[in-house]
N, C-alpha and C positions, 0 to 999 in steps of 0.2 A: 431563688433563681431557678428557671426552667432548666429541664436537659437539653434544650435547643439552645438555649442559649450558651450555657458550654460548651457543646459541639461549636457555634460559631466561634466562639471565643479562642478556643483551642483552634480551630483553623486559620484565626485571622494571626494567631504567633506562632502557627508553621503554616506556612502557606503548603499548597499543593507542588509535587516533583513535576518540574516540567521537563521535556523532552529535552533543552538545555541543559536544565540541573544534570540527567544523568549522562550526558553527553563528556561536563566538565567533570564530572565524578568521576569518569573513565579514564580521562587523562591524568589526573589528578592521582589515582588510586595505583594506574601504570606505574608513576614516578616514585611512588613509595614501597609498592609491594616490594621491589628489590631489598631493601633492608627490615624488609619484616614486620611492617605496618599497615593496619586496616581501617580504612572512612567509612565514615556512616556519616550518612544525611540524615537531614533533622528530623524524619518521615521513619525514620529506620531501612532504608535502603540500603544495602550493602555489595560492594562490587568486589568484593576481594576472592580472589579463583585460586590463590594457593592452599596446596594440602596440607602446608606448615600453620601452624599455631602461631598466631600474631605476636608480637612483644608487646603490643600496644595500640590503642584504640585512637583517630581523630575524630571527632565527634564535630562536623559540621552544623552551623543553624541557618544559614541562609544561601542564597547566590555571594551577595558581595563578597562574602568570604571565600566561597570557592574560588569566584575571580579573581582575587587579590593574591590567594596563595599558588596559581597558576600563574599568574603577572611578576608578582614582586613578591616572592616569597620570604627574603631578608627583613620587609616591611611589617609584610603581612601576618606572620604567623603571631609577631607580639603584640601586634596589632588587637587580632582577634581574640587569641588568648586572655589579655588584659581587660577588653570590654567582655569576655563570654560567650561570644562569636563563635569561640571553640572552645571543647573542653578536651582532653587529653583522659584517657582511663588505662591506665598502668601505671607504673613508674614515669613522676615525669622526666627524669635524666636519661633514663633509658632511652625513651619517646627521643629527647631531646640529642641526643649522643647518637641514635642510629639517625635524627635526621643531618645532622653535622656531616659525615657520611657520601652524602648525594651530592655534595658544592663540588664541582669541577674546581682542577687546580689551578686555573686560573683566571683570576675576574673578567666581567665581561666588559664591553669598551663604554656602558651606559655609570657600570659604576665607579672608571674610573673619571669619567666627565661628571657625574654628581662630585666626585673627592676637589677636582679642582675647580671647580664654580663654589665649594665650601668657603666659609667666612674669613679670614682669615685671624690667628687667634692672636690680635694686640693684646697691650694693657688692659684693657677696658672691657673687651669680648673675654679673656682670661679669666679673668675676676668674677664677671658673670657665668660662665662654666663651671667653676671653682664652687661658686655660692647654691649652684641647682645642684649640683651631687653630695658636697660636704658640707654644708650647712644644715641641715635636715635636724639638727639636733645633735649634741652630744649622747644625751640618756637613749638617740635610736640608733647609734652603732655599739653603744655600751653594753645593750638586751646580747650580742650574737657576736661580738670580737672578742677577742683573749682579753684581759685584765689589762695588760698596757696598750690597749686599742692599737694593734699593729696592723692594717690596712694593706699588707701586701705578700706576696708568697713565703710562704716559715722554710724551713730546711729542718724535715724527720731524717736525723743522723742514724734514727731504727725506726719498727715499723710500730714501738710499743708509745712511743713518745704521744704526751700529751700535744692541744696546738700551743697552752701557755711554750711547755716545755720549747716545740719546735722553733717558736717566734723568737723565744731569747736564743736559740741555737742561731738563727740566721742572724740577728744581731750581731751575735758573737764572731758568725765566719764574716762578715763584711768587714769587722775590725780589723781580725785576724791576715783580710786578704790584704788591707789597706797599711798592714804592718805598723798601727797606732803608736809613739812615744809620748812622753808624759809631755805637757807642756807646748806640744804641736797645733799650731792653728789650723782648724778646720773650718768650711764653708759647706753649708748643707741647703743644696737648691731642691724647694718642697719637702716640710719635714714631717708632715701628719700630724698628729697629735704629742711629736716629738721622744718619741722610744726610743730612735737610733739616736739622736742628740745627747739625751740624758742617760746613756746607755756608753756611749763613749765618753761622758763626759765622767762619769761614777765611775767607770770598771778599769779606764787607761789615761784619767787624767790629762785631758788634753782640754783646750778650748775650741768651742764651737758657735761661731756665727748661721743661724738657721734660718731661712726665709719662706716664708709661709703669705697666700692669701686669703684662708679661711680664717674669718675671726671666731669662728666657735671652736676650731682645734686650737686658734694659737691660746686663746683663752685659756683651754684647759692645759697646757702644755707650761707656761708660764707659771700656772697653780701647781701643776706636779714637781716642775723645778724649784719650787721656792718651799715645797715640803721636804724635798731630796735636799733641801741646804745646796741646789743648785747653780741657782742664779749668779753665784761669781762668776762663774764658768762656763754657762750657755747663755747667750741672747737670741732671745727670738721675735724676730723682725717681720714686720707688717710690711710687706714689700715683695712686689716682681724680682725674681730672681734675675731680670735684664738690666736691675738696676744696681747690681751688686759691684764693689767695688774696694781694691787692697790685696794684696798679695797674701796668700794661703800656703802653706803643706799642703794640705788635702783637697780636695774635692770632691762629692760626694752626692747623690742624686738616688733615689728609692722610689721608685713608681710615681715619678714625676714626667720622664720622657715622653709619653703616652699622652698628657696634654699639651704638649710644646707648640704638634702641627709640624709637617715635611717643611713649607714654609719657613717658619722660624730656625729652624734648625742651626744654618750658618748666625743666627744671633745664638746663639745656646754654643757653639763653638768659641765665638768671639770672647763669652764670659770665660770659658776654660781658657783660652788662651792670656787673656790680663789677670787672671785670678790666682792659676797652677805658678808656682815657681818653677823657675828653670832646674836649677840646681836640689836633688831631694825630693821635687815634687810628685805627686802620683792623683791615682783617682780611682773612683768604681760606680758606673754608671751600671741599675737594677731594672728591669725594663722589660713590656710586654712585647712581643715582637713576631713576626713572621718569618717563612722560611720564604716568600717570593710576596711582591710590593702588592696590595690591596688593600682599598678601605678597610676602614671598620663598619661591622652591619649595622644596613642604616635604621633599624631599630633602636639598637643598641647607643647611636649616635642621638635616635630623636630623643629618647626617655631616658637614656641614665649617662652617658658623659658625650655630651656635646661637646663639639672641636677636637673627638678624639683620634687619634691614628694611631695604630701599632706598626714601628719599621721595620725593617731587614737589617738585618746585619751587615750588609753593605751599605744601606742610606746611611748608618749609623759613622762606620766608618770614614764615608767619602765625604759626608757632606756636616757633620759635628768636629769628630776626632783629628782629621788630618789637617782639616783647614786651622784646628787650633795648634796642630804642631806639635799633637800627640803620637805616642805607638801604643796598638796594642798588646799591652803584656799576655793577658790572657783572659780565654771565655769559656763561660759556664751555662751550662742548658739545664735550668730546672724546675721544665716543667710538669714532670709528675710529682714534684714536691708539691707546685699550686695547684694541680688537680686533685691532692688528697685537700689541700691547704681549703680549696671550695668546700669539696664534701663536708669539712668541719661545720665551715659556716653556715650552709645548707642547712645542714641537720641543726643547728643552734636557733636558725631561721623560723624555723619549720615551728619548733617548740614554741616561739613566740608570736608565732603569726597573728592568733588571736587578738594582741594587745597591739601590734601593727595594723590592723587592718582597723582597730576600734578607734584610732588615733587618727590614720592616714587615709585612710578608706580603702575597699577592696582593690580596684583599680590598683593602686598602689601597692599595696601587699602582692600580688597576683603578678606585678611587673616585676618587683624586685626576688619575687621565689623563681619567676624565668629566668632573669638575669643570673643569679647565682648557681642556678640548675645549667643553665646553657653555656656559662663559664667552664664551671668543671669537664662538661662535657667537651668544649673545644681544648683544652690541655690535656685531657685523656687520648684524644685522636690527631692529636700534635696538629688541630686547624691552627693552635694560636703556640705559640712558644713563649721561654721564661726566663731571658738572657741575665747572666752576670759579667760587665766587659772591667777587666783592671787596665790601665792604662797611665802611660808617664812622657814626659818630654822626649820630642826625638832625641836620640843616643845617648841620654840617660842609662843609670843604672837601675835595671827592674827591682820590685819593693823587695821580690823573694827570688830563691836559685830553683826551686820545684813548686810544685804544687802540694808535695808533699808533708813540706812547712808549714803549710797552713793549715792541711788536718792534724798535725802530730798534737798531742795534746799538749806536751809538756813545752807549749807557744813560749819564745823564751821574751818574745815584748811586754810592757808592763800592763800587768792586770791587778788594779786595786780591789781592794775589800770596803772601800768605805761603807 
């Protein structure tokens, strides 16, 4: 091949800076310089005028990207990222944590009009959400979760704790806060790969109805009960949790809130309300949530949990808890627990990327190293929060007299050895 013809070649996959390109670079490069960030065009053009040393490099390859991330930057940055459009040169959580950063505190009125022209999340639309995120395989959340595949924020009681370690700690406080007795019927709306299930059902002897719509977790969840000598004790049910039905002790819900939808909500009360007993009964709803009402990024909604929404702690309140006739006992905010809880996976991620990407393809790898990178980073800068709510019948008696109770070690409810 001639050298002209490389030079065209090489022109024709960076086109020329047009007077545009550095027009949108300018604006673009404004928006970011504030937290420490410096673009480059696909040309090598650089517009960054501070005397500070960057944290981090955006590395542009064309217009549409510039435009996209000047438009809709929620969209756009995964967008680009994902196909190559951009690449990132530093740390990407860095990159990704100072740009979390720049989101005004609160949404604008375009993205609350996409949130309610969203689908709404039936039976049917459920199932299919359900099947694009967890369905992926067992053996690809196996490579990068703890050993009991626990899928949701761990709780480090110190800073030395493994994530095995932390994951069976937060097991342990949701028992703990739900004040477990031996022989108590439990209901468990979304149960993963069922950790917390077989985890209460081994350690405080109670029974546990569990409902699940991923048939590869319940799959393996079934298989681990029936090694645990489980199966007397937990059922786990192929079934919408809308369709639950019989009176409970417990109620119980783990990073399931988060796909319901604001919509559903008042049906997600309805269940607590026929399910909780009056008398004794309690609950602990675990859940991603915000400090003031906005979508989830609509990235994050196209490629990794469709129909997703994170609530407030007021939706949660007014429009689940009270309409079922509940109180709230008491709430927990922990989200720098899942922001270290990210970092684990991240890094677990990271190691396996190679066999992710040979499987999945790059695209794929590349979305979900954002995903898990960008996560961390909004629980680090409190975009997103990491509520724990206990909750019991109005004028009931609360499960516990402090909070105290339930850290003290020497928990006086039953904890078996099986």
């Amino acid at each position: 091949m001639k050298a002209t013809d490389v030079q065209l070649q090489s022109r024709a996959a960076h086109p020329e800076v047009t007077v545009l390109d550095r027009w949108l670079a300018m604006r673009l490069q404004r928006a970011i310089e504030a937290v420490g960030l410096r673009l480059e065009l696909w040309d090598g053009t650089c517009l960054y005028a501070s005397g500070t040393r960057p944290i981090g490099d955006l590395v542009v390859r064309n217009t549409r990207t510039l435009l996209g991330l000047l438009v809709n930057p929620d969209l756009w940055f995964g967008e680009a990222f994902m196909m190559r459009d951009l690449e990132v040169r530093g740390s990407l959580e860095g990159v990704v944590e100072a740009l979390s950063r720049l989101h005004p505190p609160f949404p604008s009125h375009t993205g609350f009009l996409r949130a309610a022209l969203a689908r709404r999340n039936t039976r049917r639309h459920s199932r299919r959400n359900v099947h694009h995120h967890y369905d992926l395989g067992n053996d690809f959340y196996e490579q990068w979760l703890d050993t009991d595949l626990v899928y949701t924020c761990a709780f480090f009681e110190d800073a030395t704790m493994t994530l095995e370690e932390a994951q069976r700690a937060k097991l342990d406080l949701v028992c703990r806060k739900l004040r477990l007795q031996r022989d108590e019927r439990v209901i468990e709306a979304g149960c993963g790969w069922g950790a917390l299930a077989l985890h209460m059902a081994r350690y405080y002897g109670v029974r546990v109805l569990a409902f699940n719509i991923s048939r590869e977790q319940l799959a393996y969840a079934r298989e681990r009960a029936s090694e645990l000598g489980l199966s007397d004790r937990v059922e786990f049910v192929d079934d919408d949790y809308r369709n639950a039905r019989g009176e409970f002790d417990v109620f119980v819900s783990i990073g399931m809130l988060e796909h319901v939808g604001l919509r559903e909500f008042p049906t997600l009360g309805s269940v607590i309300r026929r399910t909780v007993r009056r008398a004794g009964g309690r609950g602990l709803l675990h859940f991603i949530g915000r400090d003031v009402p906005r979508p989830l990024n609509a990235w994050i909604r196209r490629r990794i949990f469709p129909g997703g929404y994170a609530p407030t702690l007021a939706q949660v309140s007014a429009r689940v808890l009270a309409p079922a006739g509940m109180s709230v006992i008491d709430v927990e905010n922990l989200r720098l627990h899942y922001a270290r809880t990210l970092a684990h996976w991240h890094e677990r991620f990271q190691a396996v990327a190679d066999r992710v990407r040979a499987r999945y393809g790059e695209q794929f790898e590349r979305a979900w190293e954002l995903y898990l990178a960008g996560s961390r980073a909004a629980f680090a800068t409190g975009w997103m929060q990491l509520f724990q709510v206990v909750f019991a019948p109005f004028e009931s008696e609360p499960p516990y007299w402090t909070r105290a109770e339930v850290y003290r070690e020497n928990y006086s409810g039953v904890h078996l050895t099986r």
